[in-house]
C-alpha positions as CSV (number, residue, x, y, z in Angstrom):
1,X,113.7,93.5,71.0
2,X,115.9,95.0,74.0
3,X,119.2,95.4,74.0
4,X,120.0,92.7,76.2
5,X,117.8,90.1,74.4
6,X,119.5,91.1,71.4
7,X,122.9,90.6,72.7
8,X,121.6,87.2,74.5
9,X,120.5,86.0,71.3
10,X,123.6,87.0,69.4
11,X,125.7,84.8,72.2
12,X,123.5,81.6,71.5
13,X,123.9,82.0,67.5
14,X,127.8,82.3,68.3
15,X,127.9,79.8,70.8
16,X,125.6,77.8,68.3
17,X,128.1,78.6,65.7
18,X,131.0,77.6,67.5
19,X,129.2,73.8,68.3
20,X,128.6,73.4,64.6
21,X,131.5,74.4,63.3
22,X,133.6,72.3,65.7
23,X,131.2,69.9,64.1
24,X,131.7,70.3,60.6
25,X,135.7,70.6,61.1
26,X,135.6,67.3,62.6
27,X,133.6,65.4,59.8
28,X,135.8,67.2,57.5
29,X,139.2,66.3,58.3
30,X,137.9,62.7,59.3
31,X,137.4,62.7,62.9
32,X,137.8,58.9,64.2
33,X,134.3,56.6,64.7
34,X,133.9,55.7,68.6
35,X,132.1,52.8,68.8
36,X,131.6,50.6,72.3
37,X,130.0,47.7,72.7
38,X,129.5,46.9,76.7
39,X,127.9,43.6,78.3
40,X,126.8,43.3,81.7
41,X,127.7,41.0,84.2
42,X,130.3,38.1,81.8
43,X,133.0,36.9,83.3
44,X,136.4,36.9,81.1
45,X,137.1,33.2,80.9
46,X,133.4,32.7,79.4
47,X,134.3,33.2,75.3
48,X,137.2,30.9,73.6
49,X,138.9,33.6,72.9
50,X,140.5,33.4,76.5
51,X,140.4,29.7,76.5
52,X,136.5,28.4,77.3
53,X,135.4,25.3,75.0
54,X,132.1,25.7,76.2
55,X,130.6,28.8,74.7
56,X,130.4,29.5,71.2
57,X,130.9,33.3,70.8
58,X,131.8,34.0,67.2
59,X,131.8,37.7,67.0
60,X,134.5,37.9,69.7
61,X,136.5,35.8,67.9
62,X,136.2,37.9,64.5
63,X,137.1,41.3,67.1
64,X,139.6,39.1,68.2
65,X,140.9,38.1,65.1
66,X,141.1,41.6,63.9
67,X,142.3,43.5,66.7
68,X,144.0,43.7,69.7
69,X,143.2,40.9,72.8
70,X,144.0,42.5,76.3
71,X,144.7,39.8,78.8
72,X,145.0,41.7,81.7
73,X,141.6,44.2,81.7
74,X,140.5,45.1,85.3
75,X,137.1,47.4,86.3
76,X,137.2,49.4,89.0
77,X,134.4,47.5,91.1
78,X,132.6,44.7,90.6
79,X,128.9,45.9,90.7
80,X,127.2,47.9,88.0
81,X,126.5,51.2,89.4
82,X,130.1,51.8,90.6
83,X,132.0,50.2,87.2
84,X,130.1,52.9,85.0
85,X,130.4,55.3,87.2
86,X,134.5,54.8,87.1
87,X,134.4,54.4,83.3
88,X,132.3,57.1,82.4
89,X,134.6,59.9,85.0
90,X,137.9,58.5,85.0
91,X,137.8,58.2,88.7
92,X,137.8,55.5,91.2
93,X,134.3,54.9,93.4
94,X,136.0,57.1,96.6
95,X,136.6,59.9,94.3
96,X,133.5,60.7,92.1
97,X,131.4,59.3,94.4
98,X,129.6,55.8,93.4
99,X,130.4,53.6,95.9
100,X,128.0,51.4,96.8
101,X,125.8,49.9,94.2
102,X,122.4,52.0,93.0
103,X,124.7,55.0,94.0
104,X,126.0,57.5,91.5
105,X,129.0,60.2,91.2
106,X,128.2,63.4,93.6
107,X,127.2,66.7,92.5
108,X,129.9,68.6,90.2
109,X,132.0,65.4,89.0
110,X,132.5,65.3,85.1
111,X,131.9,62.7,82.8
112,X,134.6,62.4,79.7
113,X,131.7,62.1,77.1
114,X,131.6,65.8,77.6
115,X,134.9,66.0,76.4
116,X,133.9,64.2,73.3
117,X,131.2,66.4,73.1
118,X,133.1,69.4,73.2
119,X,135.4,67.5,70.8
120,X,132.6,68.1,67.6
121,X,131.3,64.7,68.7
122,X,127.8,63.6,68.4
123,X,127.4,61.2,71.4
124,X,124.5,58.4,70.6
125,X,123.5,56.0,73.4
126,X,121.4,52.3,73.3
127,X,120.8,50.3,76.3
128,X,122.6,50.3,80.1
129,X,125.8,52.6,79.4
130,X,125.2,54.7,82.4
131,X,123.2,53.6,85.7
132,X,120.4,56.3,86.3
133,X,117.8,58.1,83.7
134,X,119.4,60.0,80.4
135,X,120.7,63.0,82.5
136,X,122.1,65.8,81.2
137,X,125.6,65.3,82.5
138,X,126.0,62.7,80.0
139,X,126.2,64.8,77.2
140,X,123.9,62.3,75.2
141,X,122.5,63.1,71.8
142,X,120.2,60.5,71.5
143,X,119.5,58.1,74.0
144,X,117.1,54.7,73.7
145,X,116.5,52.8,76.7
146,X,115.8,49.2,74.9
147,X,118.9,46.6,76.6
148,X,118.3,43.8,74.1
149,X,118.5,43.5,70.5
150,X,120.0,46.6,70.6
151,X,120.9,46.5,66.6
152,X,117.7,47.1,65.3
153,X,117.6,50.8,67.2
154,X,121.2,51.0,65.9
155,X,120.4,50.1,62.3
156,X,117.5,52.7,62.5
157,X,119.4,55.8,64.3
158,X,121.7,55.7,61.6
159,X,119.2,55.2,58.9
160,X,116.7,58.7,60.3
161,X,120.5,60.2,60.9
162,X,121.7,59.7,57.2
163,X,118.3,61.5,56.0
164,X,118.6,64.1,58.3
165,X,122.0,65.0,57.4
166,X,122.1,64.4,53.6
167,X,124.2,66.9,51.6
168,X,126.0,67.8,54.7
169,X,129.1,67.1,56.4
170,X,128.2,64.3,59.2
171,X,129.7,65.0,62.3
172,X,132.0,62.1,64.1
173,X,130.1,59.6,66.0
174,X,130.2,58.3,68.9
175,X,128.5,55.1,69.9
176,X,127.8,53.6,72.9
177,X,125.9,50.1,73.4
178,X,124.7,48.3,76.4
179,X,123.4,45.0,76.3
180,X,121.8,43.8,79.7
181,X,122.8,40.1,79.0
182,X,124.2,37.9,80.5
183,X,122.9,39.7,83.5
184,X,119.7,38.0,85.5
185,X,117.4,36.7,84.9
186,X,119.0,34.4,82.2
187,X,116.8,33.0,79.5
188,X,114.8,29.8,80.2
189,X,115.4,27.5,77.4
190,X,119.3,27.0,76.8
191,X,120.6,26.5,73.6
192,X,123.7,24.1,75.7
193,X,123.8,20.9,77.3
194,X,123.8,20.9,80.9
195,X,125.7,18.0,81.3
196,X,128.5,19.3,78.8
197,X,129.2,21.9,80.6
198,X,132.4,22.7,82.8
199,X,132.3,24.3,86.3
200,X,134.9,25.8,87.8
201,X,136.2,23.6,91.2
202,X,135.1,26.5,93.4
203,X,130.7,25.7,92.4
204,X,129.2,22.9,93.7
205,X,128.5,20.7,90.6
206,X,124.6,19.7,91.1
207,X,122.2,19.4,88.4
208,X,120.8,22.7,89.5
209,X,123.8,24.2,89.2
210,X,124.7,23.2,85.6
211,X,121.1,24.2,83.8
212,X,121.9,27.8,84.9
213,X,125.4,27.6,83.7
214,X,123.8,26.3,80.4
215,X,121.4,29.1,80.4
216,X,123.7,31.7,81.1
217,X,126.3,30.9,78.5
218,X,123.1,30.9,76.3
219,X,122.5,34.8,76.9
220,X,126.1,35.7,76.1
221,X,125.9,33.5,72.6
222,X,123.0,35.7,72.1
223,X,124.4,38.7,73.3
224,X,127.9,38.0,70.9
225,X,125.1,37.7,67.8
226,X,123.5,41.3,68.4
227,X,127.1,42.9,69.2
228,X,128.2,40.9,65.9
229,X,125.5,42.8,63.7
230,X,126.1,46.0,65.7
231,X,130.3,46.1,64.3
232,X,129.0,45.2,60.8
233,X,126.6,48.1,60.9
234,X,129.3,50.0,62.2
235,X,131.6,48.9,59.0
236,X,128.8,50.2,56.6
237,X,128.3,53.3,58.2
238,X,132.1,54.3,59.0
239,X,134.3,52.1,56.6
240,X,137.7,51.8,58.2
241,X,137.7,54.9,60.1
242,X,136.5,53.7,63.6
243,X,137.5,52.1,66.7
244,X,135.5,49.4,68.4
245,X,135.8,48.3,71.7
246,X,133.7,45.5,73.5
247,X,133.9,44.4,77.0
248,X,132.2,43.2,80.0
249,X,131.1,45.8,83.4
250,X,132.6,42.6,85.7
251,X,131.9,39.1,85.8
252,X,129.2,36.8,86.0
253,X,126.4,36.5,89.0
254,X,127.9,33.7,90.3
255,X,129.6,33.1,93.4
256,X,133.1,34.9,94.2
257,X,131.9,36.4,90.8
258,X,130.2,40.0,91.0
259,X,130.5,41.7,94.3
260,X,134.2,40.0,94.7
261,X,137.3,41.1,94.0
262,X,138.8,38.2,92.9
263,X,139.5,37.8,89.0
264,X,136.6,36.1,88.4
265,X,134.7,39.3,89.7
266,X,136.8,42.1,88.4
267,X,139.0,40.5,85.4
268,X,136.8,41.4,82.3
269,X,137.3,40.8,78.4
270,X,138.5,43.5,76.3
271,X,139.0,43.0,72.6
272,X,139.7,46.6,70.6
273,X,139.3,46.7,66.7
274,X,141.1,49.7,65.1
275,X,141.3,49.2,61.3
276,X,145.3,49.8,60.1
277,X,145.8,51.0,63.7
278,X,146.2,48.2,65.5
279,X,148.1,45.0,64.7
280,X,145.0,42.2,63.8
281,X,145.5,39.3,66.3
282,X,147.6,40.8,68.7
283,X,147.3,40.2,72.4
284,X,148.7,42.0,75.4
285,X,149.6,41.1,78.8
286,X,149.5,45.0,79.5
287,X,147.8,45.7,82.9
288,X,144.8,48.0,82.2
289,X,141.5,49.5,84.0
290,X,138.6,50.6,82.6
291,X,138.9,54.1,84.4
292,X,141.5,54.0,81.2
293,X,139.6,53.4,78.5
294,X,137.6,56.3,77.5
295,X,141.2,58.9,78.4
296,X,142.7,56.8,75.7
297,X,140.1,56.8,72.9
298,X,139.8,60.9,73.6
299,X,143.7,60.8,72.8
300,X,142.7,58.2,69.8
301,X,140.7,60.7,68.5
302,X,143.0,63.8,68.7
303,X,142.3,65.1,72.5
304,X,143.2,65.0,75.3
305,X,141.5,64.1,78.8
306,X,141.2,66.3,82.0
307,X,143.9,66.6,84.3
308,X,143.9,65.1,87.6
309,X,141.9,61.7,86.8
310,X,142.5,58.6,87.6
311,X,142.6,56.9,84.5
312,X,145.4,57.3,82.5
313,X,145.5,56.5,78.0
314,X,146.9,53.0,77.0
315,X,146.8,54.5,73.9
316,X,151.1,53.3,73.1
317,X,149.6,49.5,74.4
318,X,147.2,49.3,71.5
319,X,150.0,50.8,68.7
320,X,152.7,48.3,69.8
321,X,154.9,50.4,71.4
322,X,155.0,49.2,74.5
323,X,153.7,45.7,76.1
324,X,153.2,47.6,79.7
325,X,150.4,50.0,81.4
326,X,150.1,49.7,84.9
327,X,152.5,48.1,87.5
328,X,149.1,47.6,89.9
329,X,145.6,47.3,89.8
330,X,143.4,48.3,92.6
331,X,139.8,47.4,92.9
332,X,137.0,48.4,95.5
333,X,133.6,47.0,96.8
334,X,131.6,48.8,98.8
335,X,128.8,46.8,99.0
336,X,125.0,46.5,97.4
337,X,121.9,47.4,99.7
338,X,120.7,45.2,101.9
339,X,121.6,42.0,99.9
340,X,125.6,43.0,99.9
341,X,126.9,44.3,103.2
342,X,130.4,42.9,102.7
343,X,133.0,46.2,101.7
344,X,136.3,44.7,100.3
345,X,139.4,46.4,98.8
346,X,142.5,45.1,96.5
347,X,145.6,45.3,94.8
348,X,147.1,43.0,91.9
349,X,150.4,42.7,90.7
350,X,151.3,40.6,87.5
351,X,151.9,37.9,90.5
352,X,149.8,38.5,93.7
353,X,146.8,39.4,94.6
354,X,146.3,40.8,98.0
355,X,142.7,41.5,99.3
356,X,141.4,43.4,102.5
357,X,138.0,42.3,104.0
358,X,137.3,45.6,106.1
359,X,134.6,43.4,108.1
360,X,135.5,39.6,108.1
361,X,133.6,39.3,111.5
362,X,130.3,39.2,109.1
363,X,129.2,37.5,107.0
364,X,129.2,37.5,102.7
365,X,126.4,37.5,100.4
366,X,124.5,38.5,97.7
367,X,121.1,38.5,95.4
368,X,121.7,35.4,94.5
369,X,121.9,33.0,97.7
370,X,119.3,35.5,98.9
371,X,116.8,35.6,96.8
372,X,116.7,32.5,95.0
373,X,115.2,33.4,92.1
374,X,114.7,30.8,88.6
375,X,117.2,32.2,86.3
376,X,119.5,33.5,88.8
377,X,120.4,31.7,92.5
378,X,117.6,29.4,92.6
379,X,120.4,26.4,92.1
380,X,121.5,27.8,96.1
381,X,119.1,25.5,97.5
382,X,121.2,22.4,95.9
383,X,124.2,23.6,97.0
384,X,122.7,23.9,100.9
385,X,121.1,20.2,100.6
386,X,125.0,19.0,99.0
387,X,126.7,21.0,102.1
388,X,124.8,18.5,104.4
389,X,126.0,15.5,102.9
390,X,128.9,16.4,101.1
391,X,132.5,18.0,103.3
392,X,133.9,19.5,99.8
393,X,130.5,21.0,99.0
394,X,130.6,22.5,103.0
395,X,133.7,24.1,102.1
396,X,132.7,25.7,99.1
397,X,129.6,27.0,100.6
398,X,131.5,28.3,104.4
399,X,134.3,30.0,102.4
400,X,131.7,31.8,100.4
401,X,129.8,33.5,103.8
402,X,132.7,33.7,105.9
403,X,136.1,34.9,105.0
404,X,139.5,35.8,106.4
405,X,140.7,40.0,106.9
406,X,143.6,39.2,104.7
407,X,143.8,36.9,101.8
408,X,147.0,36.6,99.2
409,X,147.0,34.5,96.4
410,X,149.8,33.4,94.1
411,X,148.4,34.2,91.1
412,X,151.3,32.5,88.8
413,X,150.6,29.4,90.6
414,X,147.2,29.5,91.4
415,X,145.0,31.2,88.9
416,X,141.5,30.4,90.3
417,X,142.8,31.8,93.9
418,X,142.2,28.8,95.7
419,X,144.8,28.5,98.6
420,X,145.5,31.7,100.8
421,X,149.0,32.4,101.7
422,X,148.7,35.7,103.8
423,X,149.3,33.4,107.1
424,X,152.3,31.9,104.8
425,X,155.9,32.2,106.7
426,X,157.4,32.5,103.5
427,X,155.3,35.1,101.6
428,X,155.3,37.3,105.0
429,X,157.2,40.3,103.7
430,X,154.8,40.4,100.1
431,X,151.7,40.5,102.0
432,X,153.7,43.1,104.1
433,X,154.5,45.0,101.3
434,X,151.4,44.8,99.0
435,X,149.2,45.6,102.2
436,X,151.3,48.9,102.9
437,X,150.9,50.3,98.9
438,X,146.6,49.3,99.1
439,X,146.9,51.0,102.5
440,X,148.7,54.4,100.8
441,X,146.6,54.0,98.1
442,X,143.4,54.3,99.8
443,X,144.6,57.2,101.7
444,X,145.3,58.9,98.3
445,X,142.0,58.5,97.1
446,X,140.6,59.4,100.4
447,X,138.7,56.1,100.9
448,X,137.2,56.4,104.4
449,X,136.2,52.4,104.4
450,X,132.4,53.5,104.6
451,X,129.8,50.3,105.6
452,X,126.8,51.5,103.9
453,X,124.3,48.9,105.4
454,X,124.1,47.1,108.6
455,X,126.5,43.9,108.1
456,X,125.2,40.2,109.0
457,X,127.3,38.9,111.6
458,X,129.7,35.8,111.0
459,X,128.0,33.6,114.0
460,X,124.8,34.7,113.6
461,X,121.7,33.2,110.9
462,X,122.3,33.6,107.6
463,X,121.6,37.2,105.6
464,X,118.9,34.9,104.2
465,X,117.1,34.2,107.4
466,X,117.3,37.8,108.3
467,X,115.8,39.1,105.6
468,X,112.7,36.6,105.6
469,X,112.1,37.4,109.2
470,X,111.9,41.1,108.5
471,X,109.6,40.5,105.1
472,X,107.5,38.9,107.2
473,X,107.0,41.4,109.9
């Protein structure tokens, strides 16, 4: 062997060395259990634990019940691509990257999961974590693509990963689980009674309407049952040294849902579990992103996260001693191919809610008043006939395409954000003020207020009538 082979091989035994030592160390004195548990696309007021009689989700209930409630948990945008992207780097969308939908963070940015890695962690992965293939830069371990019923590959990694490391020191898990519902298409039969259920006053209440309501609150009971089996196995498997955290990407495929910024878009559950860490049934009103939540598990667990990120550890919120995070939330949308051409930007307060439309003279809109599809929009076509008839139903359906370049909501007095005040005499100087800090704020983070597609104009055929033209050419 040559010399420098020699010496090349000597590095990687070290280098190997160092890993699995870190490793051992780790399982040795204890290392905390990270265990997430992420749905896709459910809105925060859809489980009772934040008040909905509609849906039974008992395994949120039981997290609830034993751990910490956040009332006040923003993500960073309200489409998939973007909201993993900001949780997995600790960076907003302008600054790693991931703007737009189907986009992803640009060449060089790092993901915290290598922290964890670096930390002696072995990082396991089921389901949509991360938007894009198992790439390197995630620092995954082991990685299975199946985005329902995501137990059964849980139950079986750990039973292959107990034989594979029996009579040695396990190292400290981390585990990460996606479940795909309640995103579209929902399931066909629902387990609900359309005509029990309640509709917010901003859907037009058709019979349409109301079987895809039923349908998808029927994908998140489901989706509660598998994340329910997932904690237990994580019980048997960790005892009480873990932490586990479920919540939601953004809200529901619904209208002024996903692809908006207003709380029913970017307001997400978030219940953490910490066995005789954190206080069981506590709640907080403690203002929090998701661009926050993997800095404070890394501190949880004895790190600490890269300097110059966003995201900042709420790691004193979930102990109890303090009942505060951030004084503002900020939240971007940059839009989603051809179907979303509608950038937005906010910022919330504990009381307002100011948001930008950067092109109000076009118009809104999104898969689902596009495309129409069963299981997803496909109650659209009910809402259109209502709008003929019906003035209430017209106004529902023009404030959803067309929209104003300022709105500012009251959000103490008007939770659902249903009456704009920015043109307001009396709220002048707030909109004032809260459109000078999103206005500094995007100048930090070096947003450049990109359009990424060719908008539909506001006086001009719906994005609808557009894209069938072109299909058809």
């Amino acid at each position: 062997m040559k010399r420098r082979d020699f010496l090349r091989c000597g590095a990687v035994a070290v280098l190997g060395g160092i890993t699995c030592a870190r490793g051992a160390m780790a399982a040795k004195r204890g290392a905390l259990n990270i265990v997430c548990f992420f749905s896709d696309d459910m809105g925060r007021l859809d489980t009772p634990v934040y008040g909905s009689k509609d849906v039974r989700t008992p395994a949120m209930e039981k997290l609830a019940g034993g751990g910490m409630t956040f009332e006040n948990a923003f993500v960073a945008s309200p489409a998939c691509a973007p909201s993993r992207a900001a949780l997995l780097t600790a960076l907003m969308p302008a600054r790693n990257g991931a703007q737009a939908n189907h986009t992803y963070p640009r060449k060089g940015v790092k993901f915290l999961t290598g922290v964890l890695k670096d930390m002696g962690y072995e990082i396991a992965c089921f389901g949509k974590v991360a938007h894009g293939a198992n790439k390197p830069v995630y620092k995954f371990d082991y990685y299975r693509p199946k985005k329902m019923g995501i137990s059964e590959d849980v139950a079986e990694y750990f039973d292959k990963r107990n034989m594979r490391d029996r009579g040695t020191p396990k190292k400290p898990c981390v585990l990460l689980m996606g479940d795909r519902r309640p995103h579209v298409p929902w399931i066909k039969e629902p387990a609900y009674d359309p005509e029990k259920v309640t509709l917010p006053p901003y859907f037009v209440d058709t019979p349409e309407t109301r079987l895809h309501q039923a349908r998808y609150y029927t994908d998140i009971t489901n989706m509660d049952a598998d994340m329910g089996r997932c904690l237990e196995i994580a019980r048997k498997q960790f005892g009480e040294n873990f932490i586990f955290v479920f919540t939601s990407d953004h809200g529901g495929q619904w209208p002024f849902g996903k692809w908006n910024l207003y709380d029913a878009g970017v307001r997400v559950p978030m219940l953490i579990v910490w066995p005789g860490r954190v206080k069981a049934g506590a709640r907080t009103g403690a203002m929090v992103s998701w661009i926050d939540l993997l800095p404070t598990l890394i501190e949880a667990a004895g790190g600490k996260a890269p300097e110059g990120i966003d995201g900042k550890s709420f790691l004193d919120v979930l102990s109890g001693k303090t009942s505060r995070h951030r004084e503002a939330i900020f939240t971007t949308h940059s839009g989603d191919g051809v179907m979303n051409v509608y950038p937005i930007r906010s910022v919330r307060t504990e009381k307002y809610k100011y948001i930008m439309n950067l092109r109000p003279d076009c118009q809104h809109s999104n898969h689902s008043d596009i495309l129409r599809k069963d299981g997803a929009g496909a109650y659209w076509n009910s809402w259109d006939a209502a709008a003929k008839k019906d003035p209430k139903a017209a106004a529902i359906v023009n404030r959803y395409f067309v929209r104003p370049a300022e709105e500012l909501y009251d959000l103490e007095a008007d939770p659902l954000e249903q009456r704009n005040l920015a043109h307001d005499p009396g709220r002048r100087k707030d909109r004032r003020e809260l459109k000078a800090m999103l206005a500094k704020w995007m100048k930090d983070q070096g947003d450049t207020k990109k359009v990424f597609r060719k908008p539909y104009p506001a006086g001009g055929p719906r994005p609808r009538d557009v894209l069938g033209r072109t299909r058809k050419k």
